[in-house]
C-alpha positions as a LaTeX table, in Angstrom:
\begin{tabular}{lrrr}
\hline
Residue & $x$ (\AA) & $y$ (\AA) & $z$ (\AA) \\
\hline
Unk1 & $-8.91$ & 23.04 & $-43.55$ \\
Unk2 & $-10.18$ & 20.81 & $-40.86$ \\
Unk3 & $-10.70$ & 22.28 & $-37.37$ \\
Unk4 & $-10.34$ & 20.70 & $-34.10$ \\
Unk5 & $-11.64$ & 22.67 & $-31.15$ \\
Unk6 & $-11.06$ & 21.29 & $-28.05$ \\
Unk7 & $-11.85$ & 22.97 & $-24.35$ \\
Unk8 & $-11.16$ & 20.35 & $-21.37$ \\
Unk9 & $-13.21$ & 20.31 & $-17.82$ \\
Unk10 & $-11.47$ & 20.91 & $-14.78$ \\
Unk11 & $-9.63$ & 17.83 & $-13.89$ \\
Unk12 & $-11.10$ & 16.05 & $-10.50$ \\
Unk13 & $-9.29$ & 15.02 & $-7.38$ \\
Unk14 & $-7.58$ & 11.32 & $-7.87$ \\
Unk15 & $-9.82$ & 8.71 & $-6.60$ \\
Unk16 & $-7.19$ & 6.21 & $-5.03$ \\
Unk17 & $-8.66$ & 2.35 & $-5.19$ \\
Unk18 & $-7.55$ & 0.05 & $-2.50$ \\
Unk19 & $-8.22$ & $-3.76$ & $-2.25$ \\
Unk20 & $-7.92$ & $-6.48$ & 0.04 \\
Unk21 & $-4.84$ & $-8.48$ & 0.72 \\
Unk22 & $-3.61$ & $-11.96$ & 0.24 \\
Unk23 & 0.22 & $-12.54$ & 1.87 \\
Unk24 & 2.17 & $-15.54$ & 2.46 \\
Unk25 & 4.05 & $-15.31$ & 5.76 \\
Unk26 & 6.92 & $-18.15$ & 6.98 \\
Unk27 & 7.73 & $-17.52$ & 10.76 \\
Unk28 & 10.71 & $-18.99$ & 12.04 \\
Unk29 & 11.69 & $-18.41$ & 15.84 \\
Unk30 & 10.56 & $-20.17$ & 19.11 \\
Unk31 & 8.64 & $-20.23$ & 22.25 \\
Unk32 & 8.15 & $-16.01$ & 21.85 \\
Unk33 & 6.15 & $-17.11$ & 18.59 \\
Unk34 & 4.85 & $-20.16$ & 19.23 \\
Unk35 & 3.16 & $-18.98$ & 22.85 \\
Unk36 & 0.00 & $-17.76$ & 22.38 \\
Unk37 & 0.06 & $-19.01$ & 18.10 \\
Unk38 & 1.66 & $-15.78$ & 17.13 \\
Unk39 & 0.77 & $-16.81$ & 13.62 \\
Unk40 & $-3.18$ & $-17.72$ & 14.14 \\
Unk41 & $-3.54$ & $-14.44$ & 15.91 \\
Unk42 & $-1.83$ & $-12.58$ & 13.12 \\
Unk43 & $-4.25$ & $-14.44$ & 10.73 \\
Unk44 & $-7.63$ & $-13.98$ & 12.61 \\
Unk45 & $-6.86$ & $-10.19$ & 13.29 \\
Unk46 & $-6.22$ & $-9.73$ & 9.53 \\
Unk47 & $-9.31$ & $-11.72$ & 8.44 \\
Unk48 & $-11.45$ & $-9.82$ & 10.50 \\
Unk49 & $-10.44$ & $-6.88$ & 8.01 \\
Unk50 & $-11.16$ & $-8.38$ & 5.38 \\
Unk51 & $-7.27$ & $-9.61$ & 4.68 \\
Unk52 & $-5.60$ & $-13.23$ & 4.08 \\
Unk53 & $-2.68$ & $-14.25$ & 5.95 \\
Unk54 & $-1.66$ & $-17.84$ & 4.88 \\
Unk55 & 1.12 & $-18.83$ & 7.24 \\
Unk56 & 3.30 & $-22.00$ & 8.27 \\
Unk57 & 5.39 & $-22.08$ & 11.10 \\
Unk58 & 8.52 & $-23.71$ & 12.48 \\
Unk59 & 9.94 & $-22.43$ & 15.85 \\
Unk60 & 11.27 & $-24.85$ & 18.67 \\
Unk61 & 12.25 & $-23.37$ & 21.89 \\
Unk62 & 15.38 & $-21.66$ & 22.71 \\
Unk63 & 16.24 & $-21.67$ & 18.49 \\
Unk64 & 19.44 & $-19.24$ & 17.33 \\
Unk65 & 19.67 & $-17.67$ & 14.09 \\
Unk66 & 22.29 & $-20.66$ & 14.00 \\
Unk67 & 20.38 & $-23.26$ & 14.71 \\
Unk68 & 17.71 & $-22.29$ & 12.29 \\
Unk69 & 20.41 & $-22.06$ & 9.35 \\
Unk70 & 21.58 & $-25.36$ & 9.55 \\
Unk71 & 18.11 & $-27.21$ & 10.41 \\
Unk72 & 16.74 & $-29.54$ & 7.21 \\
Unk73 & 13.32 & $-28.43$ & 8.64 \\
Unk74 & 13.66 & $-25.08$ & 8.13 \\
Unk75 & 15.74 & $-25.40$ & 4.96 \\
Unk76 & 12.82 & $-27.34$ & 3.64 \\
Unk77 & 10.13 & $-24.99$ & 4.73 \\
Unk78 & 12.18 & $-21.81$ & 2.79 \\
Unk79 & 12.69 & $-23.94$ & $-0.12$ \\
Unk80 & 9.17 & $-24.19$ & $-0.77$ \\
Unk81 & 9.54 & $-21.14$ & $-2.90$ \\
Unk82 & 6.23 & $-19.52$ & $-2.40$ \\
Unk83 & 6.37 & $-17.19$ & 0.14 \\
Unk84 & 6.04 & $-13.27$ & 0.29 \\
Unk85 & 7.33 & $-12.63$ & 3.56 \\
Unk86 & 9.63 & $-14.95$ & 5.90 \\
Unk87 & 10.21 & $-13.73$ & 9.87 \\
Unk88 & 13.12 & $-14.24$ & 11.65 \\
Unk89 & 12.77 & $-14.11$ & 15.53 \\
Unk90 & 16.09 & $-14.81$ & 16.80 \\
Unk91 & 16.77 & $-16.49$ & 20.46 \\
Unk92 & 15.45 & $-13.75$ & 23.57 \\
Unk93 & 18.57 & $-12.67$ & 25.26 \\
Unk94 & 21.35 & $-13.44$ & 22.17 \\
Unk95 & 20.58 & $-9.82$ & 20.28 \\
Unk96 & 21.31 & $-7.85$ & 23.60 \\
Unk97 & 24.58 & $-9.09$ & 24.07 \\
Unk98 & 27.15 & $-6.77$ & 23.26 \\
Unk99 & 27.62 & $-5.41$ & 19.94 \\
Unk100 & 30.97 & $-7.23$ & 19.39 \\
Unk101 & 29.38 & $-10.59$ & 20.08 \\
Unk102 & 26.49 & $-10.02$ & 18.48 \\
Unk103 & 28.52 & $-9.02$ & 15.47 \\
Unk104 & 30.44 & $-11.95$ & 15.39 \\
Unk105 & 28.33 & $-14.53$ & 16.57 \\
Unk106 & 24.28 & $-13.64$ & 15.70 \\
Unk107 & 24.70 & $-11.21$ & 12.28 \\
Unk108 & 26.77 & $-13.91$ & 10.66 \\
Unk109 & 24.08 & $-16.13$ & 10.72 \\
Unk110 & 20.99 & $-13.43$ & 9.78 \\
Unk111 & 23.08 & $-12.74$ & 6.88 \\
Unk112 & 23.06 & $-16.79$ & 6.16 \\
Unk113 & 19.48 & $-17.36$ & 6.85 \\
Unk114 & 18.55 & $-13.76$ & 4.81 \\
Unk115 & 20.48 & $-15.67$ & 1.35 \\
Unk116 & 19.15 & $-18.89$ & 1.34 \\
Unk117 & 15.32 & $-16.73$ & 1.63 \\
Unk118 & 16.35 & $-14.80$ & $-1.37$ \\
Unk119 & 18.25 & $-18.02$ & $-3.28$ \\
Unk120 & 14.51 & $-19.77$ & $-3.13$ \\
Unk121 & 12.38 & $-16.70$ & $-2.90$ \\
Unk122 & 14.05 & $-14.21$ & $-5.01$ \\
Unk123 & 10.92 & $-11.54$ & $-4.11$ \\
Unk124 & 10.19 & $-12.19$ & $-0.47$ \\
Unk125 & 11.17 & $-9.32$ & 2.00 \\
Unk126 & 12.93 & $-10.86$ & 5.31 \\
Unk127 & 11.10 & $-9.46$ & 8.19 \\
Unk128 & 13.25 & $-9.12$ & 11.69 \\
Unk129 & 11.00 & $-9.92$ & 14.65 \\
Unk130 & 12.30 & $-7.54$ & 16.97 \\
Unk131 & 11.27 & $-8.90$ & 20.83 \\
Unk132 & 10.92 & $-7.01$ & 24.06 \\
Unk133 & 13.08 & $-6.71$ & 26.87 \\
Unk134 & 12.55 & $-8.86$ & 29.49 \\
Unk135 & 10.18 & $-7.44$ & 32.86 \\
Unk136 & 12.98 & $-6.65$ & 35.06 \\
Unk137 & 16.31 & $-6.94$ & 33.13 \\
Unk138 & 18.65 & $-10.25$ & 32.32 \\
Unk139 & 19.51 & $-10.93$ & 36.12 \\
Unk140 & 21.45 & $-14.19$ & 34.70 \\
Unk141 & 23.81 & $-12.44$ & 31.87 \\
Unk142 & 23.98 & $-9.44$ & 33.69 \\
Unk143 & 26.61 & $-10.09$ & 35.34 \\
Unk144 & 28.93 & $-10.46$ & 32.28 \\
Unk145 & 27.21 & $-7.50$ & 30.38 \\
Unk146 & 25.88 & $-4.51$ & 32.70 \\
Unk147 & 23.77 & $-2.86$ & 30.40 \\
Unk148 & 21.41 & $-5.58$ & 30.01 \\
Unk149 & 20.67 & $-5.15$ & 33.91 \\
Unk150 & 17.49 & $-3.66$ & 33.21 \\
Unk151 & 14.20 & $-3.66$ & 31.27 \\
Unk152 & 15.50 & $-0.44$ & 29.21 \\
Unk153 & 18.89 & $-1.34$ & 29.06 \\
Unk154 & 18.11 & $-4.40$ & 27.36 \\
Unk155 & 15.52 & $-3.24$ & 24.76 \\
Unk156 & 18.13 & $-0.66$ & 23.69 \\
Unk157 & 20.38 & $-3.12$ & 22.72 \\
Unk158 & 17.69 & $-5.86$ & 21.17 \\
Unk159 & 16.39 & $-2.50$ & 19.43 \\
Unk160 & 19.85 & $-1.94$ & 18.18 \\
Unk161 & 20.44 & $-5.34$ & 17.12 \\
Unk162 & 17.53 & $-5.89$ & 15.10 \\
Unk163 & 18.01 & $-2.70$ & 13.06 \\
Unk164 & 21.44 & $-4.12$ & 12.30 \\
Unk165 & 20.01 & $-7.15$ & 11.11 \\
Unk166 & 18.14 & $-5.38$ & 9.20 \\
Unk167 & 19.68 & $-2.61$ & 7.69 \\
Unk168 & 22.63 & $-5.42$ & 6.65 \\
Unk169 & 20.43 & $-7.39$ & 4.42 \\
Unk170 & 17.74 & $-4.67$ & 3.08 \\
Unk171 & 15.61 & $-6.40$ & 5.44 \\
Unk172 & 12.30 & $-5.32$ & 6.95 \\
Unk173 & 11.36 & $-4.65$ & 11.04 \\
Unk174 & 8.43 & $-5.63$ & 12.77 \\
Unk175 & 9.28 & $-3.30$ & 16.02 \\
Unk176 & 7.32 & $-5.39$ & 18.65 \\
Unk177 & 9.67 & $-4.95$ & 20.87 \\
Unk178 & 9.25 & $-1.09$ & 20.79 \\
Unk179 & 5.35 & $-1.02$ & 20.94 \\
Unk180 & 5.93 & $-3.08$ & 23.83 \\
Unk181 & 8.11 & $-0.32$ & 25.15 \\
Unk182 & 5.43 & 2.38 & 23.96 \\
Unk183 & 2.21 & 0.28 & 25.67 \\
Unk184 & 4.06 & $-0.40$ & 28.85 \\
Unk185 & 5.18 & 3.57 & 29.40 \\
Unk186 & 1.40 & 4.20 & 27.96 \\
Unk187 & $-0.71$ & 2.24 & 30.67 \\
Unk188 & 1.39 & 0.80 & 33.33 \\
Unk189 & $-1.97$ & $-1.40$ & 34.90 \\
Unk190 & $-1.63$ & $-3.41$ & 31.53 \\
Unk191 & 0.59 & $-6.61$ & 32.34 \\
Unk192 & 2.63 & $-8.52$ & 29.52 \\
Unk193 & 4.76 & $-10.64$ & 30.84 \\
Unk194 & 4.39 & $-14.14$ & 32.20 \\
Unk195 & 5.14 & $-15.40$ & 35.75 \\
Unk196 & 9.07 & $-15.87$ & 34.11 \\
Unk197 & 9.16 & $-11.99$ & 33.28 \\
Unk198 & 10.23 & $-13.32$ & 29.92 \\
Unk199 & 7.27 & $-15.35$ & 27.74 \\
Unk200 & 4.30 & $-13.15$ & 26.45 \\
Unk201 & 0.62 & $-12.65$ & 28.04 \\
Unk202 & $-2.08$ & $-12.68$ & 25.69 \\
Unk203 & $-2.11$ & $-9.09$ & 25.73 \\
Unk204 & 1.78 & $-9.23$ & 24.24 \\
Unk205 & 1.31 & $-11.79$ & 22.15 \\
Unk206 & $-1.91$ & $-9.80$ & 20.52 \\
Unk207 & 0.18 & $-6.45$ & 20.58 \\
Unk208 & 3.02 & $-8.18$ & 18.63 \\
Unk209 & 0.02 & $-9.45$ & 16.08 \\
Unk210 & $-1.39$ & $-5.91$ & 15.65 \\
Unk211 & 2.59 & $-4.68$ & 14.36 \\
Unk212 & 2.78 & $-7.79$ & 12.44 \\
Unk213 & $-0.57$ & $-6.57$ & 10.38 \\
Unk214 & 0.53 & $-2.87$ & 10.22 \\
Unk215 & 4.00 & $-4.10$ & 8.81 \\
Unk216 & 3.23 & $-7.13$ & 6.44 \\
Unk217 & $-0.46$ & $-5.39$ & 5.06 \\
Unk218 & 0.42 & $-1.90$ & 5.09 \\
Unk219 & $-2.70$ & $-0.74$ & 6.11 \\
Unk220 & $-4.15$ & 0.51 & 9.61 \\
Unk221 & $-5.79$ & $-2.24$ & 12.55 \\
Unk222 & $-7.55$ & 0.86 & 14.06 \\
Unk223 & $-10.81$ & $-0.61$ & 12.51 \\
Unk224 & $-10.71$ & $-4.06$ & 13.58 \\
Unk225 & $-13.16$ & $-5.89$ & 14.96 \\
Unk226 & $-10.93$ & $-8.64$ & 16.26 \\
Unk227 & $-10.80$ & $-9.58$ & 19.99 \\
Unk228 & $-8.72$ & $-12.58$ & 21.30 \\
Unk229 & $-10.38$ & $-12.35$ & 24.63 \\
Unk230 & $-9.19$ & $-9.60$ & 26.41 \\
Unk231 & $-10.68$ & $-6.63$ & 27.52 \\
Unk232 & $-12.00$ & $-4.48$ & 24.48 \\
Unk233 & $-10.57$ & $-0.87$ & 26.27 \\
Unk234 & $-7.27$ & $-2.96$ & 26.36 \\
Unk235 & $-7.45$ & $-4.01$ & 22.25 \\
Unk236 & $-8.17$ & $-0.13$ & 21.22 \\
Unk237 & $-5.11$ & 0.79 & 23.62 \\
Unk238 & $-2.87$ & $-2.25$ & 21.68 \\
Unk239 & $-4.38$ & $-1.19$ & 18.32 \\
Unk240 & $-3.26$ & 2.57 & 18.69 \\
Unk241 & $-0.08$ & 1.81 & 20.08 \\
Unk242 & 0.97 & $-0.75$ & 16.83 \\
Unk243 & $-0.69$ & 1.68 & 14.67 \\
Unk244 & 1.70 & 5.18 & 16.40 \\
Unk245 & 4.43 & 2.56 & 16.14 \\
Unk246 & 4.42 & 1.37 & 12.63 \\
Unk247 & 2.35 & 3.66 & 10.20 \\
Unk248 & 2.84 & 7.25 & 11.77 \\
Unk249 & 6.52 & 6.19 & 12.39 \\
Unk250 & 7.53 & 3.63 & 9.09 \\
Unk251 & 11.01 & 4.59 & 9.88 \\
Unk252 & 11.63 & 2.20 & 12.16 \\
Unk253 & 10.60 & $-0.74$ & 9.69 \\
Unk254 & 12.56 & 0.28 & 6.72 \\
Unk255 & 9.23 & 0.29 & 4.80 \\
Unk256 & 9.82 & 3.64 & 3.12 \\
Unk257 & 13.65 & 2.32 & 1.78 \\
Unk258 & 12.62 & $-1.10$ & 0.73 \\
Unk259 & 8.83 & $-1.70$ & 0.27 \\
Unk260 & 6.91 & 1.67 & $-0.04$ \\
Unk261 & 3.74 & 2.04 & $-0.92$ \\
Unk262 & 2.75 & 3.10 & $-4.37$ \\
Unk263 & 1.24 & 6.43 & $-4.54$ \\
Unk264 & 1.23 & 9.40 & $-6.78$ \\
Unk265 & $-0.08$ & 13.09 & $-7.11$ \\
Unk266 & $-1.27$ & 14.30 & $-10.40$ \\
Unk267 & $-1.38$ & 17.96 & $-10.91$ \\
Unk268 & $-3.03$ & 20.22 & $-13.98$ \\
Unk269 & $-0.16$ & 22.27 & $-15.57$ \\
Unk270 & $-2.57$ & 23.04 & $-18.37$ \\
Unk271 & $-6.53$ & 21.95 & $-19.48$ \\
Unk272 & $-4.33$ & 19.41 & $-21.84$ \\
Unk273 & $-1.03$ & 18.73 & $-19.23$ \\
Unk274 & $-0.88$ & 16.81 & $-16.34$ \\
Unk275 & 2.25 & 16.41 & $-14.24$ \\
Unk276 & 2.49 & 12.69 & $-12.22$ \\
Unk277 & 4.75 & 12.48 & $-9.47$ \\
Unk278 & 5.89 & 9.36 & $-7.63$ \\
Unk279 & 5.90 & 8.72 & $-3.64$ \\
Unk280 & 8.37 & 5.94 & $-4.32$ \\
Unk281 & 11.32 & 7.73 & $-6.53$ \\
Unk282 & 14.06 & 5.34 & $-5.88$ \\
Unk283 & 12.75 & 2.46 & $-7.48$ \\
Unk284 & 11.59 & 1.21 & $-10.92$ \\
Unk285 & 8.48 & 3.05 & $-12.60$ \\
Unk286 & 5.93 & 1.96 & $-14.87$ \\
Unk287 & 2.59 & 4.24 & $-16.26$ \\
Unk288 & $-0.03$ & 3.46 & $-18.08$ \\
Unk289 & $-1.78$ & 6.51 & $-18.34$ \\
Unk290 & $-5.57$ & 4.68 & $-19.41$ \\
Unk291 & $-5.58$ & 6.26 & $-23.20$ \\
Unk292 & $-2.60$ & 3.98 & $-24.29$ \\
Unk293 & 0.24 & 5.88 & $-23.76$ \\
Unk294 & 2.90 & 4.96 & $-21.55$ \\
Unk295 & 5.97 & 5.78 & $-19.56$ \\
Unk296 & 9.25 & 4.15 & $-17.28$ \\
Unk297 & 10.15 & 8.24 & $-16.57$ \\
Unk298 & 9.95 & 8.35 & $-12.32$ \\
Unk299 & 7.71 & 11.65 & $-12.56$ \\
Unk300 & 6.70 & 12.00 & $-15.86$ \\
Unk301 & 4.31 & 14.69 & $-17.45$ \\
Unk302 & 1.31 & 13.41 & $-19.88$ \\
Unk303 & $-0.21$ & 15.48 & $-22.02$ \\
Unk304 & $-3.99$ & 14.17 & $-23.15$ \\
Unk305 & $-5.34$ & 15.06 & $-26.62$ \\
Unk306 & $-9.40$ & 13.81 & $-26.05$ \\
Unk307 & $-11.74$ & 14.61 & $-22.80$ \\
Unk308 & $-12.85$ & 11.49 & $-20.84$ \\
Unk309 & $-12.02$ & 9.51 & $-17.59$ \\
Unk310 & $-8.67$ & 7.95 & $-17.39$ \\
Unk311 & $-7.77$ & 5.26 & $-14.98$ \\
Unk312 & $-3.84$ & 6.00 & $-14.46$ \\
Unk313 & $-1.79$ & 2.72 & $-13.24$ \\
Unk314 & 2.01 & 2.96 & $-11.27$ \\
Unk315 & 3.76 & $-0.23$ & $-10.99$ \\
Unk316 & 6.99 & $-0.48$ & $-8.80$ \\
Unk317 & 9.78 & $-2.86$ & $-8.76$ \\
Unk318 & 12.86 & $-3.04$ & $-7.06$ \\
Unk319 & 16.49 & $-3.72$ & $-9.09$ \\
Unk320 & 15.18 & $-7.35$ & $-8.97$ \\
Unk321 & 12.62 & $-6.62$ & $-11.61$ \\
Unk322 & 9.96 & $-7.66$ & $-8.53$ \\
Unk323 & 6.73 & $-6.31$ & $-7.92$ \\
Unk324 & 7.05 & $-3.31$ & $-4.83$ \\
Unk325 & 3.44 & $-2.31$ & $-5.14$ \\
Unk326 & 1.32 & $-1.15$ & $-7.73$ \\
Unk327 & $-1.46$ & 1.45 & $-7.63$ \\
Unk328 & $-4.34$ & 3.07 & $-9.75$ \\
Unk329 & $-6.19$ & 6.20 & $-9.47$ \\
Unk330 & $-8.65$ & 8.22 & $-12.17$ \\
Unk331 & $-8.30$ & 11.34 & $-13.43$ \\
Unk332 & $-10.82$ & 13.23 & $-15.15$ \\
Unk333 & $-10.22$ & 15.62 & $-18.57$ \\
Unk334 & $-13.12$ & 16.68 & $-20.10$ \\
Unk335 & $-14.52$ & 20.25 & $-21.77$ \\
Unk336 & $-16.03$ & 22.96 & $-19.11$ \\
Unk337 & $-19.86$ & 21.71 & $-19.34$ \\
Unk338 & $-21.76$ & 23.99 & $-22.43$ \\
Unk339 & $-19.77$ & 26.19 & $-24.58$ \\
Unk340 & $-17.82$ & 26.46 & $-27.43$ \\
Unk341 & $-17.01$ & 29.18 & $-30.11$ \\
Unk342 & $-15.86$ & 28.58 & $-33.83$ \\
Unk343 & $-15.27$ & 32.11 & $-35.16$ \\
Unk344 & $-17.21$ & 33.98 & $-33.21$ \\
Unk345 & $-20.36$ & 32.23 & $-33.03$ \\
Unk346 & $-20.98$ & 29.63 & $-29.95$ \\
Unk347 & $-21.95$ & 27.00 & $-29.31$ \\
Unk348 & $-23.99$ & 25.57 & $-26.48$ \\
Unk349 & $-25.34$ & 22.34 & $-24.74$ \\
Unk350 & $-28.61$ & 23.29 & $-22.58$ \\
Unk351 & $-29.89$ & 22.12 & $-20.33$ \\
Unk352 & $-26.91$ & 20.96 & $-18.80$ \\
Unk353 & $-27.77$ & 18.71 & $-16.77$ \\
Unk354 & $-30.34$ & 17.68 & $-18.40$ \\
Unk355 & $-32.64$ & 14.69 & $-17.76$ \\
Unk356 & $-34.50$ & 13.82 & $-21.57$ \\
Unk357 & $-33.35$ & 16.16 & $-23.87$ \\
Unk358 & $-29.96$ & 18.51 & $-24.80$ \\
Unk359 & $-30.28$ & 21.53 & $-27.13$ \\
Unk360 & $-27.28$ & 21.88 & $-29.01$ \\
Unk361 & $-27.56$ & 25.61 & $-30.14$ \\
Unk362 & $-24.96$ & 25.89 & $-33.20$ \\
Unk363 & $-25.58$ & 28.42 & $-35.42$ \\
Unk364 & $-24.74$ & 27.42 & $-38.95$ \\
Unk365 & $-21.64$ & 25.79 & $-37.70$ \\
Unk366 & $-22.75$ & 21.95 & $-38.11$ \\
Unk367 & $-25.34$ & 21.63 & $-40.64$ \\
Unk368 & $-28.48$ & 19.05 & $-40.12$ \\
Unk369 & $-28.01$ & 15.47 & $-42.29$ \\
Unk370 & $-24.25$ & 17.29 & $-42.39$ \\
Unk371 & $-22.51$ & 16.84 & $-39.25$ \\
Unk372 & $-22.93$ & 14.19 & $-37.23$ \\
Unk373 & $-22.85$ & 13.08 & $-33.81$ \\
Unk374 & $-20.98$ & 10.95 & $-31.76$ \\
Unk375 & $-21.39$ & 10.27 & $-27.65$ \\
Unk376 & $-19.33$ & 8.50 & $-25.58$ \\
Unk377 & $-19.60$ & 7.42 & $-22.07$ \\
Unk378 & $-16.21$ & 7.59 & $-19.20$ \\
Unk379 & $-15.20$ & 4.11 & $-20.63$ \\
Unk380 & $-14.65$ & 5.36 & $-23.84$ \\
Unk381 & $-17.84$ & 2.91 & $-25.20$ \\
Unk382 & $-20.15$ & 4.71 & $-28.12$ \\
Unk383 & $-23.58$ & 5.69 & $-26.75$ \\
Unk384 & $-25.11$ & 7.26 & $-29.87$ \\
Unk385 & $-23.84$ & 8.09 & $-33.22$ \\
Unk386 & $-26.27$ & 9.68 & $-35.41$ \\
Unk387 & $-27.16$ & 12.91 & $-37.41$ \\
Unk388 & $-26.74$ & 16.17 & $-36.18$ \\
Unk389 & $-30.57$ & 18.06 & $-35.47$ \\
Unk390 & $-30.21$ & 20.06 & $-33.21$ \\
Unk391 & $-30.89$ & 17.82 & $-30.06$ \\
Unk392 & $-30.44$ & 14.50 & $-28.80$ \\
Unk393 & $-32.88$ & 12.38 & $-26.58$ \\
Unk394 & $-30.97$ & 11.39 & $-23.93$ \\
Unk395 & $-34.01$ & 10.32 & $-21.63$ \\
Unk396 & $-32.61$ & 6.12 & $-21.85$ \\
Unk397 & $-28.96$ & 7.13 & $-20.64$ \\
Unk398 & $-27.93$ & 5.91 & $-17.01$ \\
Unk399 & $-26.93$ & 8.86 & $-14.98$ \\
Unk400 & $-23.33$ & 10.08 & $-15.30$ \\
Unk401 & $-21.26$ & 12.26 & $-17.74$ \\
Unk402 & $-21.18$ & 11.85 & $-21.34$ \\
Unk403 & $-18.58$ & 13.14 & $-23.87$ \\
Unk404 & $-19.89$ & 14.60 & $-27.14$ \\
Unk405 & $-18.69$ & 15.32 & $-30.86$ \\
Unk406 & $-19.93$ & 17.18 & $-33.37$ \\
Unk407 & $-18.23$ & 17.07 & $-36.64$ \\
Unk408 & $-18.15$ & 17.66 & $-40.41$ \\
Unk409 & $-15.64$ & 18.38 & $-43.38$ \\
Unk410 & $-14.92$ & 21.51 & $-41.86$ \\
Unk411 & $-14.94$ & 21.68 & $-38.22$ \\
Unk412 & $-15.10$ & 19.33 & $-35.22$ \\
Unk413 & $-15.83$ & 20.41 & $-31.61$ \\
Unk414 & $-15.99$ & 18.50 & $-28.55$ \\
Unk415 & $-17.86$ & 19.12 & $-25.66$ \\
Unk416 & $-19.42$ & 17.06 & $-22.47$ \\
Unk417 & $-22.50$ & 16.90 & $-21.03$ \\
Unk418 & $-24.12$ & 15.48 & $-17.36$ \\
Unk419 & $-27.37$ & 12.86 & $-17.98$ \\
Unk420 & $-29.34$ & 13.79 & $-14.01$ \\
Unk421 & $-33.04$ & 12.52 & $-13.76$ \\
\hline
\end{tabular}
């Protein structure tokens, strides 16, 4: 009877791969996104990271939610069909009205805009521009609505507004108008505002670029080396305030309940059995597990029957069928480096590392111009299949680890080795 002896190394940690980023971004608002090119400075700051932000624009002053829903401009820019992310900003002072009018007079028309994005982009994510309050409060509506009578007051209720945007349409946040909140309580020497108390400085505009990149990418602006003339003490302070605001608080963006990142832990239950589970459970799964096995399960278990490195791929969707995110990450299963035993009598692989030749010490286990043997690198690709003698020159391998079998009529045994000059 045929033996198959198998003894797997201890798996390694998951090596996660990340890669750049190429996003297609529609804004549509006004003067708050047009001063200062909003878009261009969203698109330089993600370049200098290595990133692609390919962007159009279409945002005359003083535009409504309303005004944007029934314009053949912005109808025709939507329609285009080919974009991954469209913003709404909506007009500066309408959101902080009070929540009836609001309700009845802005959300209405979110809702409006929000279908005919998802009637011509069936996978883009509608991201709510939330803006800031203005310097001093809304001296001309507050008269009719008191709680807009200051600079706190007012970003409370454009805070409030925007998350009912877009918790109403499974929308995403940019929170702008809260880092805003966060910088100006951080460093009260850094100005924002305009001579109007209303439009943004350079150093707002930039600050409402750095959240943009957090939200759209994902990923952290603490390393850029992007600078749109300010002071470079003043970008750091920005850059840690979008980064507090958006990654160590996603929350507030409804990343985590509509567009999480793909991630997964693998964990050893056995040498043979690993356990995967998701980041992202609410959403559709896909595995591919890198030795053709596959699963839909949201935390499945895999069990592996051969030692090697195996790249394991998640895929996401939503109930859509679109792509969330998708991530891959390699596992390693291979044989504790050296010995094996085939009753009673071992076997062993020395030196180990080794740099031109590997003893293989088998006893009377795999008989020479019997047994032969096969070696295979971490992609799976045959190195060397020949008779078994006893050794095997390895002095032309690269550097790395190598996966071994030795096999006859009667037994096979499978072992792995480490090639170090």
């Amino acid at each position: 009877m045929k033996k198959t002896l198998l003894l797997f190394c201890l798996p390694l940690l998951l090596n996660s791969q990340s890669s750049l980023k190429k996003i297609r971004v529609l804004f549509l608002g006004n003067s708050y996104t047009y001063v200062n090119n909003l878009p261009q400075l969203a698109h330089d700051l993600a370049l200098s990271l290595g990133d692609t932000l390919v962007f159009d624009s279409y945002c005359p002053g003083g535009y409504t939610f309303n005004n944007h829903a029934s314009d053949a401009a912005t109808l025709s820019k939507i329609s285009l069909g080919n974009w991954d992310y469209v913003v709404l900003q909506a007009q500066s002072q309408e959101p902080s009205f009070s929540p009836g009018q609001v309700s009845g007079q802005t959300l209405p028309y979110a809702i409006k805009l929000d279908s005919i994005i998802k009637h011509y982009n069936p996978c883009a994510y509608t991201v709510f521009y939330e803006t800031w309050g203005r310097k001093n409060g809304d001296a001309a509506n507050c008269p009719f609505y008191p709680p807009i009578c200051t600079y706190l007051g007012m970003q409370n209720r454009l805070r409030d507004s925007y998350r009912l945007f877009a918790d109403t349409v499974h929308g995403l946040m940019a929170p702008v108008g809260e880092a805003w909140r966060l910088a100006r309580a951080t460093n009260t020497l850094i100005d924002f505002y305009q001579s109007d108390e209303s439009h943004p400085l350079i150093e707002g505009s930039y600050l409402a670029a750095a959240v943009f990149y957090e939200t759209l990418f994902q990923k952290s602006v603490l390393s850029s080396t992007y600078n749109p003339g300010i002071g470079s003490s003043t970008v750091t302070l920005l850059n840690q305030v979008a980064h507090q605001l958006v990654t160590d608080s996603t929350v507030i963006t409804n990343i985590p309940k509509y567009k999480p990142v793909a991630s997964f832990t693998a964990n050893a239950q056995s040498t043979t059995v690993f356990q995967f589970t998701s980041g992202a459970p609410n959403f559709s799964h896909f595995w591919n597990f890198g030795d053709g096995s596959v699963s839909t399960a949201v935390n499945p278990s895999h069990t592996y029957t051969l030692s090697g490195n195996y790249m394991v791929n998640l895929i996401i969707k939503n109930a859509a069928n679109c792509l969330i995110d998708s991530t891959a990450s390699t596992i390693q299963v291979a044989t504790t480096v050296g010995l094996l035993k085939h009753k009673g009598q071992e076997i062993r692989l020395y030196p180990n590392p080794c740099s031109t030749q590997l003893i293989i010490q088998a006893g009377n286990i795999f008989d020479e111009n019997v047994s032969k043997i096969t070696v295979t690198n971490y992609l799976g690709q045959v190195i060397e299949q020949s008779d078994f003698k006893g050794y095997l020159n390895v002095s032309s391998f690269e550097n790395g680890i190598y996966y071994i079998k030795i096999s006859n009529n009667n037994a096979q045994a499978n072992s792995c080795f480490i090639k170090n000059e």
